[in-house]
C-alpha positions as CSV (number, residue, x, y, z in Angstrom):
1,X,95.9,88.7,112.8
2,X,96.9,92.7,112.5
3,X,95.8,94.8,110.0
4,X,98.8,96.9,108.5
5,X,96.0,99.3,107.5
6,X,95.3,102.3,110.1
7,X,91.7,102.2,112.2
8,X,90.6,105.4,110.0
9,X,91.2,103.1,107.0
10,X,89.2,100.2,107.9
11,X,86.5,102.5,108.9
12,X,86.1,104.6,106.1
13,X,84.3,102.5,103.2
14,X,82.6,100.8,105.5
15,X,80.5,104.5,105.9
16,X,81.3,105.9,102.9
17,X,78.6,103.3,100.6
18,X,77.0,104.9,97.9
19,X,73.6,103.3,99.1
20,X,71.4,104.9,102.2
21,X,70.3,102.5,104.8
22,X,67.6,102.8,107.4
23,X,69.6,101.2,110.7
24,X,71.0,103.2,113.0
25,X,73.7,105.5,112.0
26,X,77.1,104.3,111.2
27,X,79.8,106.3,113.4
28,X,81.3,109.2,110.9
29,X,84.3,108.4,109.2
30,X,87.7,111.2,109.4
31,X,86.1,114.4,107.3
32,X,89.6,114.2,105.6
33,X,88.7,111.0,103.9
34,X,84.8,111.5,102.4
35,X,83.8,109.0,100.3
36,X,86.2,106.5,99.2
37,X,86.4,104.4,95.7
38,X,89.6,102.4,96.3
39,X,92.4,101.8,98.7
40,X,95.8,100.5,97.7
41,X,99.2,99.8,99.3
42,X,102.0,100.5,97.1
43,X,104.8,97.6,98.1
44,X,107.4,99.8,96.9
45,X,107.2,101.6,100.5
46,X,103.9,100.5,102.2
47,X,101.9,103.4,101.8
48,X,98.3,103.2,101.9
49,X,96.3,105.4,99.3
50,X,93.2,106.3,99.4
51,X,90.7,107.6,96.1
52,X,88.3,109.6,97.2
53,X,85.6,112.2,95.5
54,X,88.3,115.3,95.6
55,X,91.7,113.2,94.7
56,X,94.2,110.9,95.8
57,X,95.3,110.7,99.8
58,X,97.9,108.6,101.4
59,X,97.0,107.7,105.2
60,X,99.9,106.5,107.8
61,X,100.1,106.8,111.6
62,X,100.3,110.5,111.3
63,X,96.7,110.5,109.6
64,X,96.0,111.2,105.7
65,X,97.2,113.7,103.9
66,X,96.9,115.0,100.1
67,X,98.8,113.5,97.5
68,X,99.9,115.6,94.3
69,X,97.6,118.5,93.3
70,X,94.9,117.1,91.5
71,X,91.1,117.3,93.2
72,X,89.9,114.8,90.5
73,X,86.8,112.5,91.6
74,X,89.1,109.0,91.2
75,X,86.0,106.4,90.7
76,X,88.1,103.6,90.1
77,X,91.6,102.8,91.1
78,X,93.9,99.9,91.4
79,X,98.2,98.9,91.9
80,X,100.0,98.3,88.5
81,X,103.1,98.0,90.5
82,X,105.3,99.4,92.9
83,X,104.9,103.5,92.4
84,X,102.6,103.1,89.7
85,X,98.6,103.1,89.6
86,X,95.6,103.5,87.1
87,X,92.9,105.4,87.5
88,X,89.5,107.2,86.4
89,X,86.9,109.3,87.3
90,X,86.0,113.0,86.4
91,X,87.7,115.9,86.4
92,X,88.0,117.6,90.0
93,X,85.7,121.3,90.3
94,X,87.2,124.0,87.6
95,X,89.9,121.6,86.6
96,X,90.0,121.5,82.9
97,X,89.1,117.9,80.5
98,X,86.1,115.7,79.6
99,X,83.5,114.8,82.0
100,X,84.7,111.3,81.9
101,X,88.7,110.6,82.2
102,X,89.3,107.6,80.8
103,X,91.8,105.9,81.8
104,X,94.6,107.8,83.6
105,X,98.1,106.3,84.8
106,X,100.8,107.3,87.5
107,X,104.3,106.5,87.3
108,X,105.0,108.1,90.6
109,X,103.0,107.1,93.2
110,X,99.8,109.5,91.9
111,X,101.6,112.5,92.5
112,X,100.7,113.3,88.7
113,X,98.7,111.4,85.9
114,X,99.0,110.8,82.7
115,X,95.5,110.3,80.5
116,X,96.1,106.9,78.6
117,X,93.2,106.6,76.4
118,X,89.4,106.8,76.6
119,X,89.2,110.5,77.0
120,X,85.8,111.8,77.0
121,X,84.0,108.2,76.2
122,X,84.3,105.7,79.3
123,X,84.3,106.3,83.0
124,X,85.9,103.2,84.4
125,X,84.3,102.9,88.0
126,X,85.8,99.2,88.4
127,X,90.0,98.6,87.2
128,X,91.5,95.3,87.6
129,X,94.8,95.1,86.1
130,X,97.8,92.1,85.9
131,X,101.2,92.8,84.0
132,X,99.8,95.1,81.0
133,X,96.3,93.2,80.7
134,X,93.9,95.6,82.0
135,X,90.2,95.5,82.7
136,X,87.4,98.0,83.8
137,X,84.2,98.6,83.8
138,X,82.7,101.5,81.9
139,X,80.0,103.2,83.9
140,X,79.1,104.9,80.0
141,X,78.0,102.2,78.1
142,X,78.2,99.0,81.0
143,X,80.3,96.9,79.1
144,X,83.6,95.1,80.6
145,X,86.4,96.2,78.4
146,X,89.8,94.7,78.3
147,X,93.1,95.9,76.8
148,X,96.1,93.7,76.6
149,X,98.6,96.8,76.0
150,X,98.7,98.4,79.3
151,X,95.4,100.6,78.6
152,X,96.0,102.1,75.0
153,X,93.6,99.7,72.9
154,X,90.3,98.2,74.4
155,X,88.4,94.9,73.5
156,X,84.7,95.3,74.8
157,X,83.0,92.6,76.5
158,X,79.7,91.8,78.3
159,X,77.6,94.4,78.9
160,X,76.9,94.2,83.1
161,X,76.0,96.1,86.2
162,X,79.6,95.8,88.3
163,X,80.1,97.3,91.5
164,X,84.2,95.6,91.8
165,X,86.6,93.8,89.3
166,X,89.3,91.2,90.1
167,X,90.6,89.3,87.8
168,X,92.5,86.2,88.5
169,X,96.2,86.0,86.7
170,X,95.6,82.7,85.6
171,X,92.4,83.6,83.0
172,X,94.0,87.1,81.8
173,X,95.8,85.0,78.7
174,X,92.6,83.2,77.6
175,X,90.9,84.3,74.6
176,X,88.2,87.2,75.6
């Protein structure tokens, strides 16, 4: 089966763990990418995007460039639908706001966000998100939160060490 992503893509979590190994060295990963938290393709046009420490990149045949002008550090990332994306992390070096963004939302394809709630309080490194039931994983306090309004009120949950979130569609209506 072929990949739709480009080789750069596939290659670039693979090296960029947030762990250290003793094996042999891992080839080096494009410089343009660093350290990447989430990949997405938006089905509205197929673009791959890439979060990474220092912002938001999409990556095509031509290689990756910069999306938008933000430099935030974009922890956790993940689709709401064609265009749109949630997001958090910390603000980007000298760019104004909280240590800890809450969540943050694009509307057009993460050329600017919008902070949504959580401001200041959770640092959601893990997002999982289907119709307007969304849930992360706050890096703050460890606890699984869910919000069943799109990311404006929060429910917490079990408190757990979580390095990825998917929830399945099917469970996201039973009681939390």
């Amino acid at each position: 089966m072929r990949s739709l992503l480009p080789p750069a893509i596939l290659a670039g979590p693979a090296v960029s763990a947030c762990s250290v190994h003793a094996g042999p060295a891992a080839p080096a990963a494009p410089a343009v990418l660093g350290h990447v938290h989430g990949l997405e393709q938006d089905p509205a046009d197929g673009t791959v995007y890439v979060a990474t420490h220092s912002g938001v990149l999409s990556v095509g045949a031509e290689g990756a460039r910069r999306v938008g002008t933000g430099k935030q550090d974009i922890m956790g990332f993940t689709l709401a639908g064609p265009g749109s994306f949630y997001g958090s992390g910390h603000p980007g070096p000298n760019e104004p706001g909280p240590p800890q963004l809450g969540l943050i939302r694009s509307d057009d394809a993460v050329r600017k966000w919008q902070p949504l709630s959580l401001q200041g309080a959770a640092d959601l490194h893990a997002l999982s998100v289907s119709g307007q039931v969304v849930h992360g994983w706050d890096s703050v306090s460890g606890a699984l939160l869910r919000s069943e309004d799109g990311g404006i009120t929060w429910t917490s949950g079990a408190v757990a060490d979580i390095a990825d979130l998917d929830i399945d569609r099917a469970i996201t209506t039973a009681s939390w």
